[in-house]
MARKEFI-174771 format. One line per 5 residues: number of its first residue (from 0); their letters; for each residue z, y, x of C-alpha. Coordinates in Angstrom, 3 decimals. Layout:
REM residues N
NUM = A = Z,Y,X  ...
//
This chain:
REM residues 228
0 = XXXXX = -125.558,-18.829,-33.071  -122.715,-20.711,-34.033  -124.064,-23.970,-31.841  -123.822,-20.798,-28.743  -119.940,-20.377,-30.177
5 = XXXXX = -119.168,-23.719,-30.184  -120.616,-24.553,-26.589  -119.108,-21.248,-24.974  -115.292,-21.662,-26.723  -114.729,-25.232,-25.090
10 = XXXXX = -116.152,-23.555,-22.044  -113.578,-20.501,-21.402  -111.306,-23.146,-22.797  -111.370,-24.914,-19.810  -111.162,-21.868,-17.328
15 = XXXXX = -108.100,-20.795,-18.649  -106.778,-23.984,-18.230  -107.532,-24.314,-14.703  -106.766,-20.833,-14.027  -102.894,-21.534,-15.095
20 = XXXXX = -102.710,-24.581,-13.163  -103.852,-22.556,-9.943  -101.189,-20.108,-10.628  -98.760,-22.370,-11.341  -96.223,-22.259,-7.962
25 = XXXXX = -95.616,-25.424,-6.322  -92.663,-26.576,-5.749  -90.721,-25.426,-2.764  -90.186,-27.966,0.144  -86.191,-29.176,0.569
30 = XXXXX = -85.771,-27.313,4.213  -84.143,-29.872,6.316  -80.306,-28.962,7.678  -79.660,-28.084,11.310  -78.615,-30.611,13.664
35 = XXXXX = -75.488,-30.339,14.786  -74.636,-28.744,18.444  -74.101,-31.568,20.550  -75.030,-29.351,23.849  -74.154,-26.276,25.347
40 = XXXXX = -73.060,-24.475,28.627  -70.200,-23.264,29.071  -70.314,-19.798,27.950  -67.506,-19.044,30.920  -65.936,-20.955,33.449
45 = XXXXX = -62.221,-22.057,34.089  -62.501,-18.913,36.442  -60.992,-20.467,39.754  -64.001,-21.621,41.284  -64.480,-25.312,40.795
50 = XXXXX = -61.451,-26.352,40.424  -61.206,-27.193,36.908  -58.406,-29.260,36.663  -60.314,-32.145,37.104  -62.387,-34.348,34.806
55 = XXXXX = -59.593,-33.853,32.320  -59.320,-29.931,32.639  -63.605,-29.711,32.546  -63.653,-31.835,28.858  -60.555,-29.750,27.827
60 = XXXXX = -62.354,-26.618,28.482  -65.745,-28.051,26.769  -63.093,-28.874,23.521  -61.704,-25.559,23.281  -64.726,-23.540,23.691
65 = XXXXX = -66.433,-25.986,21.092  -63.548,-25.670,18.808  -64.003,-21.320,19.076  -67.740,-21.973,17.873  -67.224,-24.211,14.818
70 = XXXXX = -68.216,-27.662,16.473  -64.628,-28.690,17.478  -64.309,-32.021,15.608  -66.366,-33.322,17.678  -65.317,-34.933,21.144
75 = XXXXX = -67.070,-33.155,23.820  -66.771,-33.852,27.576  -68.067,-32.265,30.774  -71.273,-33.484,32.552  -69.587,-33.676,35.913
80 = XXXXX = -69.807,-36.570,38.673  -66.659,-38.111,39.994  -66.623,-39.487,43.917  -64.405,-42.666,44.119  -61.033,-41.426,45.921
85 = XXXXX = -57.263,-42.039,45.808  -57.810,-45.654,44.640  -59.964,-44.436,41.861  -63.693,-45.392,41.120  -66.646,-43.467,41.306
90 = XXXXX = -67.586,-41.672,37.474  -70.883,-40.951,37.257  -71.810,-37.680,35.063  -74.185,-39.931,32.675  -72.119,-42.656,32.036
95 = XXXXX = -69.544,-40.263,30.072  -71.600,-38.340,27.771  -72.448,-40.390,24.943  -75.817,-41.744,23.667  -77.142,-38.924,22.462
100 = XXXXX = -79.806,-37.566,20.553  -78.043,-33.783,21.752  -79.018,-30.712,19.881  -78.782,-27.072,21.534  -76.862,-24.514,19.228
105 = XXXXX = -79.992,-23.588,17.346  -80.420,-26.867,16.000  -83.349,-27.563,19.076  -83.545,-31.019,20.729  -82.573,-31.393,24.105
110 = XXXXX = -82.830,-34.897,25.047  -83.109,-38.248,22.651  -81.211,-40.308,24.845  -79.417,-40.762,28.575  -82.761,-42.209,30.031
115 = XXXXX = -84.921,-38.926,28.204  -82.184,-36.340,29.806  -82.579,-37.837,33.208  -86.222,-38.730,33.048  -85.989,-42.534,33.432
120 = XXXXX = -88.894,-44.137,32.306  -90.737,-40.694,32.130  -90.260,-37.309,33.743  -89.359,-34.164,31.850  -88.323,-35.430,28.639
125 = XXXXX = -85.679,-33.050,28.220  -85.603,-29.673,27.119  -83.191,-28.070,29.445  -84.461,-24.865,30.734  -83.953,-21.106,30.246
130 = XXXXX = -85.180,-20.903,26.467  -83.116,-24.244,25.273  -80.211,-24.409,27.578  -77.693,-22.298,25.303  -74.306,-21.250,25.571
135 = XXXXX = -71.877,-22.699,22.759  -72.329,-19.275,21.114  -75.950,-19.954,21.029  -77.003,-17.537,23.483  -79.268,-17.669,26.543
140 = XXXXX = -77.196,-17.785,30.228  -78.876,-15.758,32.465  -80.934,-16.830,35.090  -83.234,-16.558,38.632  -84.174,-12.487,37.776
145 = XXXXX = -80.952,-11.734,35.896  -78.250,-9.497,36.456  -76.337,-11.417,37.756  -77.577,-14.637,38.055  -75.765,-17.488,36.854
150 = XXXXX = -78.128,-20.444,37.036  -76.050,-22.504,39.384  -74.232,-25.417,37.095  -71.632,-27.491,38.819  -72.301,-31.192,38.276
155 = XXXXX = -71.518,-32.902,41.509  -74.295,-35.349,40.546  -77.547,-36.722,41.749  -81.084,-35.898,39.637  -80.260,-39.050,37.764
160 = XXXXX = -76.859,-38.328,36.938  -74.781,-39.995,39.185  -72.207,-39.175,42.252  -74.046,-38.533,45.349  -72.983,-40.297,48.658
165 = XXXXX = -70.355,-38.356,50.749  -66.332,-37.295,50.649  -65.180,-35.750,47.586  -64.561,-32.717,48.930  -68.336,-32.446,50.204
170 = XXXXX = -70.233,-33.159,46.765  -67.672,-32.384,44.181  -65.018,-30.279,45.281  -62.271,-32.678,45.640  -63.249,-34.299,42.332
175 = XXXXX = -62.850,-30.760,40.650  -59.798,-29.551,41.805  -60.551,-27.131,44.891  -61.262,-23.847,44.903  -61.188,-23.310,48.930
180 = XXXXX = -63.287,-25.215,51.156  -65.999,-27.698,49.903  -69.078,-27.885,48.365  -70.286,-29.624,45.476  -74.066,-30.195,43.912
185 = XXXXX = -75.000,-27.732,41.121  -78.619,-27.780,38.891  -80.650,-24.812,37.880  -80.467,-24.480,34.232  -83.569,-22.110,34.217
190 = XXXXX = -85.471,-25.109,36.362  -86.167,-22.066,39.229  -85.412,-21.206,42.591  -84.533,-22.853,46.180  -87.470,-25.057,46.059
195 = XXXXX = -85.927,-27.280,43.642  -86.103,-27.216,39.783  -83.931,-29.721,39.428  -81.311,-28.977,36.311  -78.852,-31.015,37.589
200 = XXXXX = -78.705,-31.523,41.529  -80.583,-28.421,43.119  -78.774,-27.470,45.733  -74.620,-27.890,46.734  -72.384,-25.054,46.942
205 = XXXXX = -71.427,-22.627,49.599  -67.990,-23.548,48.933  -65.530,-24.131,46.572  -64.336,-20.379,45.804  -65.165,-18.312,42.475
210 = XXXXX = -66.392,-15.438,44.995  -68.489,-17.680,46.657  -69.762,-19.615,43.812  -70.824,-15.933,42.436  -72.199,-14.975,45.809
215 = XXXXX = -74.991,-17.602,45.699  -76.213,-17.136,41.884  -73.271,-19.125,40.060  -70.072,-18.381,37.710  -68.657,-21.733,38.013
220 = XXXXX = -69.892,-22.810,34.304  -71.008,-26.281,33.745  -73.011,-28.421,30.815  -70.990,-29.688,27.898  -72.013,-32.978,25.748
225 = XXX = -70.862,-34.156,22.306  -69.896,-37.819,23.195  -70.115,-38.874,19.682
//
């Protein structure tokens, strides 16, 4: 009997033992911090139709709204296109955003790098579409289907970023500072409608006018990029 005892005692011994360990919590894994915002639309636009004071008045507007939302020591400028006028060169919209990577509010990636954003070595490497294109507040901006839409972002630029061929008045409304006659190129943000998905040069403008810019699925808002 007592050979039983001392076989068995070892035995539940070592259960226990085991038992504990498997109760034993592990310990819990360090959550990694949000990135940064270093992307957004602008939640509203300068409210005169496309002219937004020019390149200066877009990034201004980009600043301040950053600033409301916590993200304002940061520099942030606008992704718009500049058409070479008034002894002035052409800017191109991807030449004056920064490197990136660029995070939406929400701490989601948007695009790695310039090449990524504009699909340069491979298409679609960005994540700008109606789920990940966010206001500064970190909200959706309504789309194709919405009421009313707003998927119509002024950037004046080609698919790849830069100013298109044509007057200034034509492609960017007088380099951002009409809001009568003109056009300039605007993306869909929610990659839908007019035949063309493109988030950055769908389609240009009816004109330069806040009425008219609402009229065809617009508010006059535009993308904003943390250049550093």
């Amino acid at each position: 009997m007592s050979k039983l005892l001392s076989s068995i005692v070892p035995a539940l011994a070592l259960v226990a033992s085991t038992a504990g360990a498997q109760a034993t919590p592990a310990p819990a894994q360090q959550q990694q911090p949000q990135q940064p915002m270093g992307f957004f639309i602008t939640s509203v636009g300068k409210g005169d139709g496309a002219n937004l004071g020019g390149l200066a008045g877009a990034d201004e507007h980009c600043q301040q709204l950053a600033r409301a939302a916590g993200a304002g020591s940061r520099t942030w400028h606008a992704y718009l296109s500049a058409a070479p006028a008034a002894g002035q060169p052409a800017v191109n919209a991807r030449d004056r955003i920064g490197n990136g990577p660029w995070y939406n509010a929400r701490g989601a990636l948007i695009a790695s790098n310039v090449a990524d954003l504009h699909g340069d070595v491979h298409r679609d490497r960005n994540s700008i579409n109606k789920e990940f294109a966010l206001n500064e507040k970190g909200q959706p901006v309504n789309g194709r289907g919405d009421t009313p839409n707003q998927h119509d972002i002024l950037t004046g630029s080609d698919s790849h970023g830069r100013v298109v061929l044509g007057s200034a008045a034509n492609t960017t409304c007088n380099n951002w500072t009409s809001n009568a006659a003109g056009s300039a190129l605007v993306g869909h943000h929610d990659r839908s409608g007019g035949g063309n998905s493109s988030w950055n040069a769908a389609h240009g403008s009816r004109s330069c006018s806040q009425s008219d810019l609402v009229a065809t699925g617009g508010a006059g808002l535009f993308y904003c990029f943390a250049v550093n």
